[in-house]
C-alpha positions as CSV (number, residue, x, y, z in Angstrom):
1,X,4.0,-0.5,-15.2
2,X,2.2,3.0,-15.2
3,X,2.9,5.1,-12.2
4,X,0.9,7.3,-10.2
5,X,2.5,10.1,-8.0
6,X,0.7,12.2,-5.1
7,X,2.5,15.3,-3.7
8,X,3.0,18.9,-4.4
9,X,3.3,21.0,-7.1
10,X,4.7,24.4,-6.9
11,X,6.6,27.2,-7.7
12,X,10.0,27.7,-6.0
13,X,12.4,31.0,-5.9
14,X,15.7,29.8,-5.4
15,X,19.1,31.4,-4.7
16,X,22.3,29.7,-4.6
17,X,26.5,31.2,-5.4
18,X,25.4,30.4,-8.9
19,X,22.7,32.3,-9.9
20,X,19.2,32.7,-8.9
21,X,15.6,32.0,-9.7
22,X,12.4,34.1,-8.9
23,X,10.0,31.7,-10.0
24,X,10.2,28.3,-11.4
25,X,8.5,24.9,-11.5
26,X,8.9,22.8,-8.6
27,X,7.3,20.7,-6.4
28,X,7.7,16.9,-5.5
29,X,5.3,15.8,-7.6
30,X,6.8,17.3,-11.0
31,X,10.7,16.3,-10.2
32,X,9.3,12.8,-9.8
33,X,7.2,12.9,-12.4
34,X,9.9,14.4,-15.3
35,X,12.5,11.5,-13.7
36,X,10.0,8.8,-13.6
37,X,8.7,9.6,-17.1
38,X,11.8,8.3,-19.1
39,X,10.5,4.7,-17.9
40,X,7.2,4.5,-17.9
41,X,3.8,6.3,-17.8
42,X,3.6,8.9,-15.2
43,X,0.5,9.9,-13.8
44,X,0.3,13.2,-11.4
45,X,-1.9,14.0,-8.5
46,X,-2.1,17.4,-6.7
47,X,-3.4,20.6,-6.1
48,X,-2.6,24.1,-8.3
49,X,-4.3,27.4,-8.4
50,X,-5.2,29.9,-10.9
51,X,-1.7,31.2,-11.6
52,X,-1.0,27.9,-13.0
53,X,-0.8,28.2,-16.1
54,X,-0.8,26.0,-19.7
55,X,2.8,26.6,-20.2
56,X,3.7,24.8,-16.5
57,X,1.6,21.7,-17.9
58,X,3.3,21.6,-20.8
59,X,6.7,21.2,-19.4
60,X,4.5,18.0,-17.9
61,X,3.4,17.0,-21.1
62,X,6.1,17.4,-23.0
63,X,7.3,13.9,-21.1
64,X,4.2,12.2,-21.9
65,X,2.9,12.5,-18.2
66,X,-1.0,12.4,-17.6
67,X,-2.1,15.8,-16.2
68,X,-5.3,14.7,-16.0
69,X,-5.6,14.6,-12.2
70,X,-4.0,17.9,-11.6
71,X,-6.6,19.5,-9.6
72,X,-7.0,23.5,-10.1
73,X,-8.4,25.2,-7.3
74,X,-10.2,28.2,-8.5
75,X,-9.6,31.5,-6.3
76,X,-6.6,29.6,-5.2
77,X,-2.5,30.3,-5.4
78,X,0.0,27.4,-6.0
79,X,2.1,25.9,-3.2
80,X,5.6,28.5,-3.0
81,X,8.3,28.2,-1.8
82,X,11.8,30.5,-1.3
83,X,15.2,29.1,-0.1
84,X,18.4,29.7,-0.5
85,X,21.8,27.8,-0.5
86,X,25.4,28.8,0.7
87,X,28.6,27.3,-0.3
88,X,28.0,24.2,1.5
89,X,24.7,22.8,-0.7
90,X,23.8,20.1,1.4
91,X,21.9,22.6,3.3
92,X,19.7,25.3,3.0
93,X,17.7,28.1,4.7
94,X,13.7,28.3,4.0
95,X,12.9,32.0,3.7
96,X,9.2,31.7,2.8
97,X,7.0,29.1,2.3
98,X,3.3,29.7,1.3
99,X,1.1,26.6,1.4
100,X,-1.8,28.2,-0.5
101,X,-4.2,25.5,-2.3
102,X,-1.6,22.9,-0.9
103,X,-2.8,23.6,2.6
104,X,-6.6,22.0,2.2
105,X,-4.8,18.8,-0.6
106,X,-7.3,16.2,-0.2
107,X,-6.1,13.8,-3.1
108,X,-8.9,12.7,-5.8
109,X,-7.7,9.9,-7.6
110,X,-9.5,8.8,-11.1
111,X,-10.2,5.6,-11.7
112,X,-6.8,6.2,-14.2
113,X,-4.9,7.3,-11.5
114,X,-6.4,4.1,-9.3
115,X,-5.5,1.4,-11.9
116,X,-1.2,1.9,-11.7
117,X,0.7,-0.6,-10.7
118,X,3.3,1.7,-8.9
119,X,2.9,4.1,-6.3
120,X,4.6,6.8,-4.9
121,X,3.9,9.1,-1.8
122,X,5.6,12.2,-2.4
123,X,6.0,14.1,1.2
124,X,2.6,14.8,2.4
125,X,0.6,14.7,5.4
126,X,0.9,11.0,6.8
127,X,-2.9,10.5,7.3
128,X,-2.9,11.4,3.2
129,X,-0.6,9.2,2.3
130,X,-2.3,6.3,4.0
131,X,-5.4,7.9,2.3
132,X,-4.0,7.0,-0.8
133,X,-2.3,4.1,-0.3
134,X,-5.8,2.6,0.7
135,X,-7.3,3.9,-2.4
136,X,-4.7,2.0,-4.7
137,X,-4.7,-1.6,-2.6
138,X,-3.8,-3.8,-5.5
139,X,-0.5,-1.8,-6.5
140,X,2.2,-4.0,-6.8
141,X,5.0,-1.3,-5.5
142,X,4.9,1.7,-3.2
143,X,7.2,4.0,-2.3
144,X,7.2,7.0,0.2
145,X,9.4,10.0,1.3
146,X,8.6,12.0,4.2
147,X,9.8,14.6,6.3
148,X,11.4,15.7,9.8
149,X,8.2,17.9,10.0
150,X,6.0,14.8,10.0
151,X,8.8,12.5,12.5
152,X,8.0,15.8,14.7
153,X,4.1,16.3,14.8
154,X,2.8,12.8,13.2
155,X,5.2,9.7,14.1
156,X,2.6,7.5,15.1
157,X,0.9,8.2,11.6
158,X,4.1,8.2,9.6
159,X,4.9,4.5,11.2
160,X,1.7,3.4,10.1
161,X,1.8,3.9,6.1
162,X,5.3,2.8,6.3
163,X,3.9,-0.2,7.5
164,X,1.7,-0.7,4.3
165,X,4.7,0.6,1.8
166,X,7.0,-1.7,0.1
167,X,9.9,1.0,0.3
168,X,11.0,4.2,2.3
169,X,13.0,6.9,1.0
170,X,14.6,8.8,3.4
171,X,17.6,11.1,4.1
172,X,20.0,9.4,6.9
173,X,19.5,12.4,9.6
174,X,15.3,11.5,8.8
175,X,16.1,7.9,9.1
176,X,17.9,8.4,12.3
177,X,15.5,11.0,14.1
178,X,12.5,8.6,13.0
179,X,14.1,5.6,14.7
180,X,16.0,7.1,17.7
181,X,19.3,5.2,16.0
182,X,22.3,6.5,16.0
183,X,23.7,4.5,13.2
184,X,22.1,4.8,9.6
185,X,22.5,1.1,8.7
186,X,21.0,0.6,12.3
187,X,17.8,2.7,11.6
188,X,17.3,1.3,8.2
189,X,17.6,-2.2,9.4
190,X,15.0,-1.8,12.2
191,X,12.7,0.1,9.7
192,X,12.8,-2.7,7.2
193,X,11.5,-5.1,10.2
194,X,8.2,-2.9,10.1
195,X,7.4,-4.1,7.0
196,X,8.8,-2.6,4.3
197,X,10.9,-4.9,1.6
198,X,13.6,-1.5,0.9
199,X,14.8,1.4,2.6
200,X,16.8,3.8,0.7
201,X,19.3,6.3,2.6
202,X,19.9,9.4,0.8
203,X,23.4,11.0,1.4
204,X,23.5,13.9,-0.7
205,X,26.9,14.8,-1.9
206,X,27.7,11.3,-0.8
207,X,25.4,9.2,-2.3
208,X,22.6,6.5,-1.5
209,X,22.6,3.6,0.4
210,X,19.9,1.0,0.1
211,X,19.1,-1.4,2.7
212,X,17.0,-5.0,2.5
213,X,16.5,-7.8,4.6
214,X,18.7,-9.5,1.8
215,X,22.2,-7.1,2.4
216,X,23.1,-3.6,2.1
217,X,24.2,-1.4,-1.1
218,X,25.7,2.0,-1.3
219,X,26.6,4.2,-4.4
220,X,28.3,7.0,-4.5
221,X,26.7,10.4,-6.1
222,X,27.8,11.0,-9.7
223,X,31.0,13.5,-9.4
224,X,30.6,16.5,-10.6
225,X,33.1,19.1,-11.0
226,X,30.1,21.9,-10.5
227,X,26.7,22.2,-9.1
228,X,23.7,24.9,-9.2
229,X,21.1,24.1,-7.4
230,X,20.2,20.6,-5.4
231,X,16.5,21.3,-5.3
232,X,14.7,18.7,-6.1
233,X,17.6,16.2,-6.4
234,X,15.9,13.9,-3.8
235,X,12.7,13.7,-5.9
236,X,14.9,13.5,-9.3
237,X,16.5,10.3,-7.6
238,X,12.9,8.3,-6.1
239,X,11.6,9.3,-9.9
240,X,14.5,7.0,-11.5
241,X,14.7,4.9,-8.5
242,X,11.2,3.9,-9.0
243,X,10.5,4.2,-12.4
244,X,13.4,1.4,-13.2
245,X,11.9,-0.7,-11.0
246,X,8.4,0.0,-13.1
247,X,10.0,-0.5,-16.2
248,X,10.7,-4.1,-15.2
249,X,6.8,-5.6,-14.8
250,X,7.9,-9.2,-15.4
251,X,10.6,-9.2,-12.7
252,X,10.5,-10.0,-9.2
253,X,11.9,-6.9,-7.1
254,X,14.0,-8.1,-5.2
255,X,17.3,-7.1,-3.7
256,X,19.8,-7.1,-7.3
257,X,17.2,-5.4,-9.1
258,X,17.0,-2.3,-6.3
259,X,20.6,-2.2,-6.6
260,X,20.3,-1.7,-10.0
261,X,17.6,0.7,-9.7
262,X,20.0,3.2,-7.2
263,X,22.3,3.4,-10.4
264,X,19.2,5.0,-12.6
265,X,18.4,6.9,-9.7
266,X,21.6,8.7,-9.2
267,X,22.3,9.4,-12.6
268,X,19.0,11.3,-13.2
269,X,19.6,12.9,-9.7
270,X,23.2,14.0,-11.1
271,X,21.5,15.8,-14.3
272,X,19.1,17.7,-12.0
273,X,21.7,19.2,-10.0
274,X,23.5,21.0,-13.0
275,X,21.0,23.4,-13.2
276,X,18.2,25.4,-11.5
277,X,14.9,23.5,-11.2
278,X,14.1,21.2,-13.6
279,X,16.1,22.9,-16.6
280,X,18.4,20.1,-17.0
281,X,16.1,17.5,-16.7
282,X,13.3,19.0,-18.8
283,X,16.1,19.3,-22.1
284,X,17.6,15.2,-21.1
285,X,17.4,11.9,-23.2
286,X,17.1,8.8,-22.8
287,X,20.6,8.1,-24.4
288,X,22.5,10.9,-21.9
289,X,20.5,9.2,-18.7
290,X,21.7,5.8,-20.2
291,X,25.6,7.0,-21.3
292,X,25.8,8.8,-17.6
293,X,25.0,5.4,-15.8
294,X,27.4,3.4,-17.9
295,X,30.0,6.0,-16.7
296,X,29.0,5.1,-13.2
297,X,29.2,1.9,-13.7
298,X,32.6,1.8,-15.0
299,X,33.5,4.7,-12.3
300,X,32.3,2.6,-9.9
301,X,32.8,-1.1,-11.1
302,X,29.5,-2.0,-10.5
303,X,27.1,-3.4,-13.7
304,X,23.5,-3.3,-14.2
305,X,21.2,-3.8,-16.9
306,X,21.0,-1.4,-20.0
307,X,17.8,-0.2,-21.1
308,X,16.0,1.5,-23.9
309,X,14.7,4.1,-22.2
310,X,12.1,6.5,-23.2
311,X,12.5,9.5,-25.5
């Protein structure tokens, strides 16, 4: 089933102990995207400006993802972003941030764009992402992520479209502060009674838990004896998350096939994290994504379906 994913694009600057970066792709949008291409056709939605160049949209392309709704905003500057990571990687400090064209995003879906089957809302503005998700009615699965930004400023807006998603994917600190729950499994729970089928917990260094009104799943991440840079890792992960599930149009998704779906997930998320941006993940095949989850599997004794996934 295609897919169609609204959120940012950008440029980031990151440093970590391991190096650094002054200016690389980024954005929600594009981890998704690269992740979520390996199943399925990817379709993007969001904003860039004039120093966007051809080479950025051919890293895009390269995957087969449609670029057709990448909206360039003349006069304008592409969404940055500067952060840098200490020892411990599960956090970080935000040293600049400049919305540029990102600040006025009002998504213009084509009627391409409109037809997927699969939906995800990357972490935008609330009211945009039940914008969008009002736009694309008959999709058969959507996903969202969000933000403590939005739990601050727009709760009320933020319970709303997760009211019309099929699936939210959240950190466990967001999942917590959105519900008032001290408990992760807690929060989840009372999140999946406002309507959503699937809540998944990311845990970082630790993992993902998903949660359904079937039972409860956890995985642990991929080990990894070094990594560079998490950014994007959370993206990485909903992009083969979501794009399993798409790459099953025949099958009901229910709660064995999400389980599934966490393995794909985590082993895409485990590539991105080797390297700065999308580095890893722009030079990956099919054949490694499949080869890492069969490790995991046997790591972790749990068994899913193999697939033929994309080149």
């Amino acid at each position: 089933m295609p897919i169609t994913v609204v959120g940012s694009i950008a440029f980031d600057a990151v440093k970590t102990p391991f190096g650094e970066r002054e200016r690389m792709l980024g954005g929600a949008a594009v981890h998704f995207a690269l992740a979520a291409s390996f199943f399925d056709e990817v379709r993007v939605v969001g904003p860039v400006g004039d120093d966007f160049g051809e080479a950025e949209l051919d890293v895009l392309r390269a995957r087969q993802v449609d670029v057709g709704d990448i909206e360039r905003i003349p006069g304008g500057q592409t969404f940055f972003w500067r952060g840098e990571y200490g020892w411990d990687l599960n956090s970080r400090e935000t040293l600049d941030t400049q919305l540029g064209v990102f600040e006025g995003f009002s998504p213009k879906l084509s009627d391409t764009s409109r037809s997927s089957e699969v939906l995800f809302l990357a972490n935008i503005q609330p009211d945009l992402q039940l914008d969008v998700r009002s736009q694309m009615p008959g999709a058969r699965f959507v996903a969202l992520d969000s933000m403590n930004l939005w739990i601050d400023i727009a709760r009320d807006s933020l319970v709303r479209v997760i009211e019309q998603v099929d699936c939210v994917i959240l950190n466990d600190a967001e999942l917590r502060q959105l519900t008032g729950r001290p408990n992760v499994l807690t929060a989840a729970r009372e999140v999946v009674g406002w309507g959503p089928r699937a809540v998944v917990a990311k845990q970082g260094e630790y993992g993902a838990a998903l949660v359904t009104a079937e039972g409860f799943f956890s995985l642990p991440a991929y080990p990894l004896e070094q990594v560079i840079d998490p950014t994007g890792a959370g993206d990485t992960f909903a992009g083969g998350f979501v794009g399993y599930l798409a790459h099953h149009p025949d099958s009901e998704i229910d709660h064995p096939l999400l389980t599934e779906a966490m393995a794909y997930g985590t082993a895409l998320a485990s590539f991105n994290v080797e390297a700065f941006g999308n580095e890893r993940v722009e030079q990956l095949s099919g054949d490694e994504v499949t080869a890492r989850v069969q490790e995991l599997e046997r790591i972790t004794r749990f068994s899913c379906t193999s697939l033929a996934l994309r080149a």
